[in-house]
Gaussian input, Z-matrix of N, CA and C with variables (Angstrom, degrees):
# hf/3-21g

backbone

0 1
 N
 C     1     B1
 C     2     B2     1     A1
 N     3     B3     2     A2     1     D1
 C     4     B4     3     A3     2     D2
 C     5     B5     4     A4     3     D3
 N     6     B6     5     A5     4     D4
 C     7     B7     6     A6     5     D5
 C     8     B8     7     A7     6     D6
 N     9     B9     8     A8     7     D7
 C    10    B10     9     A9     8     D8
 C    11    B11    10    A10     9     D9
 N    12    B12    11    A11    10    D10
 C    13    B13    12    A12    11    D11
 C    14    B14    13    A13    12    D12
 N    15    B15    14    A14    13    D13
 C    16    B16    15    A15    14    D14
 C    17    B17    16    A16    15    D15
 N    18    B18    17    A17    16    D16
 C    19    B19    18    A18    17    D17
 C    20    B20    19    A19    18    D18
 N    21    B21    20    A20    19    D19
 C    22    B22    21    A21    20    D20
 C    23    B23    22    A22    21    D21
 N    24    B24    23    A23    22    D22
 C    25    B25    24    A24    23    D23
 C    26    B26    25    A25    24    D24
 N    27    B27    26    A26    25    D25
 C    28    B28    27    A27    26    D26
 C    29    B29    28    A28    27    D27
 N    30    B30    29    A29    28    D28
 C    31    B31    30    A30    29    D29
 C    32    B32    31    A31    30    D30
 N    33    B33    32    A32    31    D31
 C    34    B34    33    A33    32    D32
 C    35    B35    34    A34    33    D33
 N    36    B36    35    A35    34    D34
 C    37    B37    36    A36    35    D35
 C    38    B38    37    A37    36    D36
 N    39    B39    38    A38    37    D37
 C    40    B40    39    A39    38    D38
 C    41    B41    40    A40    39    D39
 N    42    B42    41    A41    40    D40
 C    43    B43    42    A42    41    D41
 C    44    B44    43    A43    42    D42
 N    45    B45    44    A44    43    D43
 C    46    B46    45    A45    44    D44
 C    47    B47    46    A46    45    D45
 N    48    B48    47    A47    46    D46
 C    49    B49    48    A48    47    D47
 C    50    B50    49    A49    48    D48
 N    51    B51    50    A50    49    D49
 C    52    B52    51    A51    50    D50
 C    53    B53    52    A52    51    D51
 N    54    B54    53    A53    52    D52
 C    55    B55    54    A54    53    D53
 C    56    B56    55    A55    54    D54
 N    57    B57    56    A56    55    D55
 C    58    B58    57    A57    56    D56
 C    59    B59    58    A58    57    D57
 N    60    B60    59    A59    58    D58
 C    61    B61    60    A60    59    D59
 C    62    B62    61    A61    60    D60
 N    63    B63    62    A62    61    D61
 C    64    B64    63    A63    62    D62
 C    65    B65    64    A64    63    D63
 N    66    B66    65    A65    64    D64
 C    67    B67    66    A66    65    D65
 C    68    B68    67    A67    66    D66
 N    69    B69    68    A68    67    D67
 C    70    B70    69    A69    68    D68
 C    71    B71    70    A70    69    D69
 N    72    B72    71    A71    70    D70
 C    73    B73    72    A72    71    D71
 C    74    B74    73    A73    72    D72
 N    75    B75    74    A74    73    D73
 C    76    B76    75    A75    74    D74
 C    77    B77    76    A76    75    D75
 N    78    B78    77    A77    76    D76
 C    79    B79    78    A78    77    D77
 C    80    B80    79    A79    78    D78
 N    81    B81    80    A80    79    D79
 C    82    B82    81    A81    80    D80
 C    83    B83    82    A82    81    D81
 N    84    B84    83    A83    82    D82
 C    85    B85    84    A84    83    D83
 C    86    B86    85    A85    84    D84
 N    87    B87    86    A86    85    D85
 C    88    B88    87    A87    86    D86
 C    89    B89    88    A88    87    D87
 N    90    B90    89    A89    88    D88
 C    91    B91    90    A90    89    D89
 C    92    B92    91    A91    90    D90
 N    93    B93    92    A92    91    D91
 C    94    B94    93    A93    92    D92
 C    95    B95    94    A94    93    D93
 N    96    B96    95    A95    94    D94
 C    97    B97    96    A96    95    D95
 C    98    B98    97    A97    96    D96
 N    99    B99    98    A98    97    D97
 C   100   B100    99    A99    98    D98
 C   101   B101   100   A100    99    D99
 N   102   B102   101   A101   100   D100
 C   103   B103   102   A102   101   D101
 C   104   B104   103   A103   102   D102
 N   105   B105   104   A104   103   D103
 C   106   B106   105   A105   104   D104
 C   107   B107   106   A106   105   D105
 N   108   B108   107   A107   106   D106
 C   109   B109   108   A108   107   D107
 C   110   B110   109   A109   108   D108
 N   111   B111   110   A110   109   D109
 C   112   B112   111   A111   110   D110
 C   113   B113   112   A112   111   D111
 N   114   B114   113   A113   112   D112
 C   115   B115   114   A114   113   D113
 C   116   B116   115   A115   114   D114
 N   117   B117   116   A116   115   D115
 C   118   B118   117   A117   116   D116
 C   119   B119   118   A118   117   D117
 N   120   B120   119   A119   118   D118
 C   121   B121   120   A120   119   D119
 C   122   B122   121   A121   120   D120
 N   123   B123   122   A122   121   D121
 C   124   B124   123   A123   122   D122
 C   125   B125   124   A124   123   D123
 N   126   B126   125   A125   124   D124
 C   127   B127   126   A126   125   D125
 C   128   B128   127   A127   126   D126
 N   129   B129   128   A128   127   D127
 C   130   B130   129   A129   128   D128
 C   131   B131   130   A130   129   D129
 N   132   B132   131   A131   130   D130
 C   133   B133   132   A132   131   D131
 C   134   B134   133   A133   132   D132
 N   135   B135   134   A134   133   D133
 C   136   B136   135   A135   134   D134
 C   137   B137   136   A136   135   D135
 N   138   B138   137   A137   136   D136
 C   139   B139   138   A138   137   D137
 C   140   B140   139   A139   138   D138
 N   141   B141   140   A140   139   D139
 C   142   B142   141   A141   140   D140
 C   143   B143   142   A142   141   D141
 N   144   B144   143   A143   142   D142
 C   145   B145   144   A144   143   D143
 C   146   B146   145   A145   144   D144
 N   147   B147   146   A146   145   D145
 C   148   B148   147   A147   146   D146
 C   149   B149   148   A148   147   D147
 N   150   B150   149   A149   148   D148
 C   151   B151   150   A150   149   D149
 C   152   B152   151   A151   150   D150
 N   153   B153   152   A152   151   D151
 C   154   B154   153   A153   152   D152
 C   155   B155   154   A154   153   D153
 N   156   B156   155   A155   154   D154
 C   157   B157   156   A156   155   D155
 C   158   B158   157   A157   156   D156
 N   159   B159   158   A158   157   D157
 C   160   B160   159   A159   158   D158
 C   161   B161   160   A160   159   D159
 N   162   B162   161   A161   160   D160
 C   163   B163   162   A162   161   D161
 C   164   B164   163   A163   162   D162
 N   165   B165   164   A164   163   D163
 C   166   B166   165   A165   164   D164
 C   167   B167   166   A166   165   D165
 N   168   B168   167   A167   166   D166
 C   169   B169   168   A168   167   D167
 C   170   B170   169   A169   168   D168
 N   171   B171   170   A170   169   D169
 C   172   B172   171   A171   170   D170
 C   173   B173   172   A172   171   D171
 N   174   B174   173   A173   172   D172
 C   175   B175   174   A174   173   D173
 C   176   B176   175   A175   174   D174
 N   177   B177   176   A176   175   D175
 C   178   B178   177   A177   176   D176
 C   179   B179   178   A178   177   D177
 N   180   B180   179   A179   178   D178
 C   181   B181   180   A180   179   D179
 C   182   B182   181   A181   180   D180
 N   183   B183   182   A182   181   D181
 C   184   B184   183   A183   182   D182
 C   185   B185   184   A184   183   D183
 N   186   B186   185   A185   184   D184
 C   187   B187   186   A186   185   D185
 C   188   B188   187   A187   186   D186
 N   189   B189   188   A188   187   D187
 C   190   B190   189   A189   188   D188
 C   191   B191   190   A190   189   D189
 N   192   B192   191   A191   190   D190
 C   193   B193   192   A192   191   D191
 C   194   B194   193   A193   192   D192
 N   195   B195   194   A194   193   D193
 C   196   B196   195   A195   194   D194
 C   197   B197   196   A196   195   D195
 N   198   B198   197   A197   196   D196
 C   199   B199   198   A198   197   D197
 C   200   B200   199   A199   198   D198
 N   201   B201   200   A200   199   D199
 C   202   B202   201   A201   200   D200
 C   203   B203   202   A202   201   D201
 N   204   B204   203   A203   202   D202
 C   205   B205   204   A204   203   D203
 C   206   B206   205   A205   204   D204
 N   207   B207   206   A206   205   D205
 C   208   B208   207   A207   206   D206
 C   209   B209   208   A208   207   D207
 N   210   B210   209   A209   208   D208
 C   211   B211   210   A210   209   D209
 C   212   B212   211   A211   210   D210
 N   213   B213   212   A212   211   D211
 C   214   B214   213   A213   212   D212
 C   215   B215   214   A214   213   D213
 N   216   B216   215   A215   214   D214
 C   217   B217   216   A216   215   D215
 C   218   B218   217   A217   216   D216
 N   219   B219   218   A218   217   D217
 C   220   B220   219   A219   218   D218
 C   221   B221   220   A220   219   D219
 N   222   B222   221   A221   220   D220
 C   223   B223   222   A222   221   D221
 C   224   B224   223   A223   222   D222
 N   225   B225   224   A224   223   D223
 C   226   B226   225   A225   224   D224
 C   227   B227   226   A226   225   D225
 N   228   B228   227   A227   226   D226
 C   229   B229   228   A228   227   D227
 C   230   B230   229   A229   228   D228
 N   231   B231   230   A230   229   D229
 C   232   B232   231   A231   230   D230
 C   233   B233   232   A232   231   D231
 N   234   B234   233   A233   232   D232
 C   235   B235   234   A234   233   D233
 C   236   B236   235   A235   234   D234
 N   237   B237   236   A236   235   D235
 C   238   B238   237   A237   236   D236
 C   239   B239   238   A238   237   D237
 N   240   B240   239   A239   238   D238
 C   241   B241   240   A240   239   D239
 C   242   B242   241   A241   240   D240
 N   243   B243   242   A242   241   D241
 C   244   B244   243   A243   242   D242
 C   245   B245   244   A244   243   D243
 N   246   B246   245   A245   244   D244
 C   247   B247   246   A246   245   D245
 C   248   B248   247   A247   246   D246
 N   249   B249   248   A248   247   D247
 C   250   B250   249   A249   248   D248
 C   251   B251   250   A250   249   D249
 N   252   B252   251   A251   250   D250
 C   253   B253   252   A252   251   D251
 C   254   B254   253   A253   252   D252
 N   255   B255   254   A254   253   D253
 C   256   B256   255   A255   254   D254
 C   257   B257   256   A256   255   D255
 N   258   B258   257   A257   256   D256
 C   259   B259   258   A258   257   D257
 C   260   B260   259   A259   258   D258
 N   261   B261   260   A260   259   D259
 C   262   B262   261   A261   260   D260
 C   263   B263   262   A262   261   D261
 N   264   B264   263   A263   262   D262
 C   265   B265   264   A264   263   D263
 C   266   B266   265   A265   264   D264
 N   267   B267   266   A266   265   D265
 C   268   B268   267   A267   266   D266
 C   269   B269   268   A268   267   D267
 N   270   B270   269   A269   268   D268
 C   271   B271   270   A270   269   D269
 C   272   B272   271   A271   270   D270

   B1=1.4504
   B2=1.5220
   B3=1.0427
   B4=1.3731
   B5=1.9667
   B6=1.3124
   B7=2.0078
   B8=1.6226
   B9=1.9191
   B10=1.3565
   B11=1.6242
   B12=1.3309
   B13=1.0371
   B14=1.6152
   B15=1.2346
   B16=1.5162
   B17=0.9529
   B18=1.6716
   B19=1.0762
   B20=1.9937
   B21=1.2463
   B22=2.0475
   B23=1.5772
   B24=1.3969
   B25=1.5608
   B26=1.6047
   B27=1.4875
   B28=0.9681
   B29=1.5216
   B30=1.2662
   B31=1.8747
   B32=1.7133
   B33=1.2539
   B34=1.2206
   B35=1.1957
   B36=1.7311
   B37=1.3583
   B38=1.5219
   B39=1.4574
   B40=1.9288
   B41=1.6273
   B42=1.5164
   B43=1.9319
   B44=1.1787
   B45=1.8422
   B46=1.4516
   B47=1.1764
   B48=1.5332
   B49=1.2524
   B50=1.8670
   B51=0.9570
   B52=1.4775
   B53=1.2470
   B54=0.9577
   B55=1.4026
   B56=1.1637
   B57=1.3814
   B58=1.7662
   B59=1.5984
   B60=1.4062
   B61=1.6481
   B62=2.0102
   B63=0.9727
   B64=1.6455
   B65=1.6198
   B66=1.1722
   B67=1.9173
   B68=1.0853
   B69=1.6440
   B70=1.0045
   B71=1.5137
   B72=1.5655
   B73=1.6537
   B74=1.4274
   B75=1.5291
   B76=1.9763
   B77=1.5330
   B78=1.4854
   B79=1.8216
   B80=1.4741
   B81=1.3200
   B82=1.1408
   B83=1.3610
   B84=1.1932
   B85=1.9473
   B86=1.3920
   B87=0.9886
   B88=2.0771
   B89=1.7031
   B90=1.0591
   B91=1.8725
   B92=1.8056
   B93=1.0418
   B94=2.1657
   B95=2.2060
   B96=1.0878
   B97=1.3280
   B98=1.4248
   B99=1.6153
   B100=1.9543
   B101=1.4905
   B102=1.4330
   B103=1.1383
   B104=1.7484
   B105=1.5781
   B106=1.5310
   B107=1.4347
   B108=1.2849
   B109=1.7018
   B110=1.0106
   B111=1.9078
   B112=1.3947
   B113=1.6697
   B114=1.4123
   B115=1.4225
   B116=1.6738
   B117=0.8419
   B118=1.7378
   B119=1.8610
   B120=1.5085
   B121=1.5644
   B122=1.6043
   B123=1.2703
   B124=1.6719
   B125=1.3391
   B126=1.2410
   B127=1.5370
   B128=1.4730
   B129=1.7765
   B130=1.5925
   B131=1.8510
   B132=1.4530
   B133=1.2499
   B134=1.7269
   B135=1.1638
   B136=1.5703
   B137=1.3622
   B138=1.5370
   B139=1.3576
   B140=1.8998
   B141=1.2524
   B142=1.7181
   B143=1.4836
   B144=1.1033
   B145=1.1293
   B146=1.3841
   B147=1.7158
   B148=1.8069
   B149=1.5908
   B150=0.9378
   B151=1.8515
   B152=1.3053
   B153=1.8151
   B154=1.6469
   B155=1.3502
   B156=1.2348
   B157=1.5621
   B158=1.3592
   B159=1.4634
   B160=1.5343
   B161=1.5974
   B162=1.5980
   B163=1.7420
   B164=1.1962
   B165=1.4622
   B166=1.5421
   B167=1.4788
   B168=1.7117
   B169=1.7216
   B170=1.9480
   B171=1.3714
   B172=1.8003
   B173=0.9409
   B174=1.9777
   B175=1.7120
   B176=1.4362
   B177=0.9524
   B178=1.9804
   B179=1.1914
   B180=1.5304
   B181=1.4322
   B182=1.6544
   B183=1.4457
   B184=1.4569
   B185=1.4650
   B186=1.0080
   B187=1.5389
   B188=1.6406
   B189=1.2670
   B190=1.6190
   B191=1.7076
   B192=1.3267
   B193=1.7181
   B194=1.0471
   B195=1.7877
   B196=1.3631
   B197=1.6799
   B198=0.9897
   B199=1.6541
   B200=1.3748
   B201=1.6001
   B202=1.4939
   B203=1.5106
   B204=1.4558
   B205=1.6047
   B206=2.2327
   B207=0.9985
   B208=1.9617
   B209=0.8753
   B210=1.5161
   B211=1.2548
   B212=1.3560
   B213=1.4334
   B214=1.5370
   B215=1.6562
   B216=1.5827
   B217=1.9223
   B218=1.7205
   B219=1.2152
   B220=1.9973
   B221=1.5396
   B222=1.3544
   B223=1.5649
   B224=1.7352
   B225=1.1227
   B226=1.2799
   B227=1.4052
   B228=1.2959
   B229=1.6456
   B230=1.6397
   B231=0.8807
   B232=1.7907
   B233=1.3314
   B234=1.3172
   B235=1.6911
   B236=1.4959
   B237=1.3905
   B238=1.0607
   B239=1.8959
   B240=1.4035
   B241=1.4417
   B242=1.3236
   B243=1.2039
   B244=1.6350
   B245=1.7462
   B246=1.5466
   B247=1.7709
   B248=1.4427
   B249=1.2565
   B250=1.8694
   B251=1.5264
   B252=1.2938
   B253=1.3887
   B254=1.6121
   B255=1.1996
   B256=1.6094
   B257=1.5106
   B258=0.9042
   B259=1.9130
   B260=1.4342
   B261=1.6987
   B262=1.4551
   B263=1.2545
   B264=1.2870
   B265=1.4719
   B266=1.8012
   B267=1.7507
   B268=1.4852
   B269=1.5874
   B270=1.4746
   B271=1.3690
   B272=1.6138
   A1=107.83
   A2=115.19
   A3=121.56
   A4=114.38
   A5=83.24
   A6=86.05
   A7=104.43
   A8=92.27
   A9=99.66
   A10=95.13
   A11=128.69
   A12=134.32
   A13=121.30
   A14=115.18
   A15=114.11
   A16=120.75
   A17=101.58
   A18=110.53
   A19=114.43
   A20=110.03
   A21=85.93
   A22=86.04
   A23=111.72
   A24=121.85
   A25=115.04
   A26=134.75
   A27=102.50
   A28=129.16
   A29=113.48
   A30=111.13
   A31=118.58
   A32=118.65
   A33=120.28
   A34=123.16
   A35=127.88
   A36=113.53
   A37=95.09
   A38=124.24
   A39=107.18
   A40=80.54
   A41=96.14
   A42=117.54
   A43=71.26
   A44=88.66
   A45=132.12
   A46=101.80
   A47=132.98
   A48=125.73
   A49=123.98
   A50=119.00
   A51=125.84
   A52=133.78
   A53=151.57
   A54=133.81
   A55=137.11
   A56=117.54
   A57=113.26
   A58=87.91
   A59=91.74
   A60=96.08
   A61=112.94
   A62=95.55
   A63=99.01
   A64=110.93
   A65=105.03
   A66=117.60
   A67=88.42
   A68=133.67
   A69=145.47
   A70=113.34
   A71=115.62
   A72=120.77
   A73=104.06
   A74=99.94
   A75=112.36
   A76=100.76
   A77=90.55
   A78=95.98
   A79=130.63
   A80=106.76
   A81=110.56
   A82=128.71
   A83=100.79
   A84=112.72
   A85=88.21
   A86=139.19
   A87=149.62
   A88=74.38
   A89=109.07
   A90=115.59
   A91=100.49
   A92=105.59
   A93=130.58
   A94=78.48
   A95=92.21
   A96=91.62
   A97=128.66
   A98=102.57
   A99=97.22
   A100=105.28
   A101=119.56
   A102=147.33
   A103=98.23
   A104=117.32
   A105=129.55
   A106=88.64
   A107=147.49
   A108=137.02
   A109=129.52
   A110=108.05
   A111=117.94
   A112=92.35
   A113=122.58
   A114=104.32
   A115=79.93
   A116=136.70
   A117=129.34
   A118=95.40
   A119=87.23
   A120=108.56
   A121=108.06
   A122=121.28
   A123=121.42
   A124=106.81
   A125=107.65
   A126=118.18
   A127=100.80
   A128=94.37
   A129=106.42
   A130=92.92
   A131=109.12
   A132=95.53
   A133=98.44
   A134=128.59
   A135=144.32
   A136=106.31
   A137=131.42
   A138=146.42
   A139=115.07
   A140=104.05
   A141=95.40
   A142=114.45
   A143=142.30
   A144=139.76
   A145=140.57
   A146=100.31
   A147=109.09
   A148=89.13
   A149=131.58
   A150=130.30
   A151=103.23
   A152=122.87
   A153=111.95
   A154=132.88
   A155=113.15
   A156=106.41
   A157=121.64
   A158=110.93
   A159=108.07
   A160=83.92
   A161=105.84
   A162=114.76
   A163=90.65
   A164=93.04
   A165=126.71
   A166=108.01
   A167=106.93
   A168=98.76
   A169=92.53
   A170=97.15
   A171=103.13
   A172=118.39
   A173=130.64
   A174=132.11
   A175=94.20
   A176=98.67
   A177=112.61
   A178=96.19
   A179=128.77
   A180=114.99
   A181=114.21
   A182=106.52
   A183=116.92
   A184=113.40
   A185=142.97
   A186=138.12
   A187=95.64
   A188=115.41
   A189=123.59
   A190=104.86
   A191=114.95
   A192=92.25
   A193=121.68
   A194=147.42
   A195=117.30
   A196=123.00
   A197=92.41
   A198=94.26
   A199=129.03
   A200=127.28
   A201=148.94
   A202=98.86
   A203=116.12
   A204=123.44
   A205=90.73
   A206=109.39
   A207=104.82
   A208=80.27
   A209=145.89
   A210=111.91
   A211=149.94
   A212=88.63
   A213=123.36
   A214=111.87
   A215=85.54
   A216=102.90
   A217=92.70
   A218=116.92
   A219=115.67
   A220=100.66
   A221=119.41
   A222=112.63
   A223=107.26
   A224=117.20
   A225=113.29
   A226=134.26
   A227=112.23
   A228=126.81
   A229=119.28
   A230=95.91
   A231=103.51
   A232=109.11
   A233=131.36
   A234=126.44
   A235=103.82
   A236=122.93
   A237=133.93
   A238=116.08
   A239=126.10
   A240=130.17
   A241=96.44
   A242=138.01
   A243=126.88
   A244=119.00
   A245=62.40
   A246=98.92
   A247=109.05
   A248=102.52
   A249=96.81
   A250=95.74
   A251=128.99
   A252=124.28
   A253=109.73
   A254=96.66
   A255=113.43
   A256=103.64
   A257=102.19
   A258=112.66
   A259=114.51
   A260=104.26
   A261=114.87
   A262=100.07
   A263=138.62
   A264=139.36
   A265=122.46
   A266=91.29
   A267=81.21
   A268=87.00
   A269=126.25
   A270=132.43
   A271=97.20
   D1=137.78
   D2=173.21
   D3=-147.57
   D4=118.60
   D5=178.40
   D6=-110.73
   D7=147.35
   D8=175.09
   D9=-104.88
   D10=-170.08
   D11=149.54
   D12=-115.24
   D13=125.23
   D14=-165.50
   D15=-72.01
   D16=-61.03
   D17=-175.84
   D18=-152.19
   D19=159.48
   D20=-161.01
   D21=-144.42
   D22=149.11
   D23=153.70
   D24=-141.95
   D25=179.33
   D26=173.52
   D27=-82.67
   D28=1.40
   D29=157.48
   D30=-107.24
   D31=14.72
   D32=179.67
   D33=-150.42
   D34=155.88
   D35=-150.29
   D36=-163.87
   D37=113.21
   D38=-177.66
   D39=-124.51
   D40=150.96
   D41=-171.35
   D42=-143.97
   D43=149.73
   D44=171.91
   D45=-104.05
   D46=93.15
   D47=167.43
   D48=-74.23
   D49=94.84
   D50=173.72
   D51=-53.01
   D52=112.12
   D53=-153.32
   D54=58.94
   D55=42.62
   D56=-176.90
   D57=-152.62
   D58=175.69
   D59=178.24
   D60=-132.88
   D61=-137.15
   D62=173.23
   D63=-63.51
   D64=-39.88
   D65=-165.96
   D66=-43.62
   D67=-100.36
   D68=-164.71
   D69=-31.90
   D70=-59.23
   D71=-158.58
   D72=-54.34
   D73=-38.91
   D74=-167.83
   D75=-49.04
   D76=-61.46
   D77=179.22
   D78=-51.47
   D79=-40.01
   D80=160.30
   D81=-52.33
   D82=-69.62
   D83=179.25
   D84=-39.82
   D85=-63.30
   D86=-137.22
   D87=-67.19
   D88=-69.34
   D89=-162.31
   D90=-39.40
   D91=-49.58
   D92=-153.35
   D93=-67.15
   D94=-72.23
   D95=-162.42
   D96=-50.71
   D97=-16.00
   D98=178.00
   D99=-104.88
   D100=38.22
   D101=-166.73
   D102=-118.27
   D103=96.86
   D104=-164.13
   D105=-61.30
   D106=-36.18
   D107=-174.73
   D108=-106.07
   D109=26.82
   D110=176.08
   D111=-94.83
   D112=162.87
   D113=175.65
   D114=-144.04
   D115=14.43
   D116=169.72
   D117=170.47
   D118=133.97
   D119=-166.64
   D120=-147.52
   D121=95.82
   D122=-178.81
   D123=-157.77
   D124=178.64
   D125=169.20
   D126=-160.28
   D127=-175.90
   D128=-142.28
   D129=-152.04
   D130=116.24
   D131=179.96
   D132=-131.38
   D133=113.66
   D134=-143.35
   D135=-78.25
   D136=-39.28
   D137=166.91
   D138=-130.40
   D139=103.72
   D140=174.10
   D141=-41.40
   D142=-32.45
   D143=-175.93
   D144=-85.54
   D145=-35.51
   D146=-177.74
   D147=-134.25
   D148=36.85
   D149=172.09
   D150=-135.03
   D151=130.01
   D152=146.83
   D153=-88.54
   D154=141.47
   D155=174.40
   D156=-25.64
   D157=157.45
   D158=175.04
   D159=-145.62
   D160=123.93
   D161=168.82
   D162=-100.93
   D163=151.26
   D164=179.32
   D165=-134.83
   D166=109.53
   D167=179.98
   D168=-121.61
   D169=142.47
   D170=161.98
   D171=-131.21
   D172=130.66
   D173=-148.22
   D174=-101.23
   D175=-144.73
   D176=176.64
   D177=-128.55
   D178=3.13
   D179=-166.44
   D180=144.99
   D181=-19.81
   D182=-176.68
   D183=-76.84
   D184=-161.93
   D185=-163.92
   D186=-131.72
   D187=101.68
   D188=-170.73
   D189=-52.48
   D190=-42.37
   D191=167.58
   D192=-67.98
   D193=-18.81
   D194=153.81
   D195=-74.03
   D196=-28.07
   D197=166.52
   D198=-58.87
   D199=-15.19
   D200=157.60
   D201=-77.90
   D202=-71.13
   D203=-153.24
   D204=-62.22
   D205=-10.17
   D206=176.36
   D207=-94.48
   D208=-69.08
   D209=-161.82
   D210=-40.10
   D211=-55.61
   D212=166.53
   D213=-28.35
   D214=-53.70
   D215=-166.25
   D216=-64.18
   D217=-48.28
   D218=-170.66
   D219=-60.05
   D220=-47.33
   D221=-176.01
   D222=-57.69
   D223=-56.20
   D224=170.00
   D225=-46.79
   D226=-41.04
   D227=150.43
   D228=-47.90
   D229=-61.47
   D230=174.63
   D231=-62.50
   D232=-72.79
   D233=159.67
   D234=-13.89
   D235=-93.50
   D236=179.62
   D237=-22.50
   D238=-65.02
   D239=166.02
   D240=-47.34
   D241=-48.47
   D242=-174.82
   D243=-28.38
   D244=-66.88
   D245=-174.39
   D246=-48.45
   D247=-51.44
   D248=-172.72
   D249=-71.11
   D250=-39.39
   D251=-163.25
   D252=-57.84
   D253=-32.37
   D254=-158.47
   D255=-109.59
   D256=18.20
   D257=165.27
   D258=-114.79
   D259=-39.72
   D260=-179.31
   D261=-71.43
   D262=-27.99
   D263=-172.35
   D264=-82.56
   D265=0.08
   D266=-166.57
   D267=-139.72
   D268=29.88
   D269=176.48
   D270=-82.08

């Protein structure tokens, strides 16, 4: 994976995600959006095959890289509860 940053203000933020596909973005966006100071959270990937995603998040005012880097942290949390759930379930 490799991200550029496109373009940044302080309520808006578009990344070039490199190497990933829907899996990740879904989760992400899902994370961005139950986030009370996200106010639009998506991305856009032009050809599944020879294009990378590009997320696009806009806050109310918050600083879109902490508003990604929380996200980030809940997807990992949730992954993580999976995991134990779904280990304890198959002992």
């Amino acid at each position: 994976m490799e991200l550029t940053i496109l373009n940044k203000t302080d309520k808006e933020i578009n990344i070039k995600v490199a190497g990933e596909t829907h899996t990740l973005l879904i989760m992400l966006k899902t994370a961005l959006l139950n986030n009370k100071h996200v106010e639009i959270a998506t991305y856009d990937i032009k050809h599944p095959t020879i294009s990378d995603p590009v997320l696009f998040v806009r806050t109310d005012g918050a600083d879109p890289v902490d508003v990604i880097k929380k996200a980030s942290k809940e997807m990992v949390k949730e992954c993580d509860e999976f995991s134990k759930l779904f280990t304890k379930k198959t002992k």
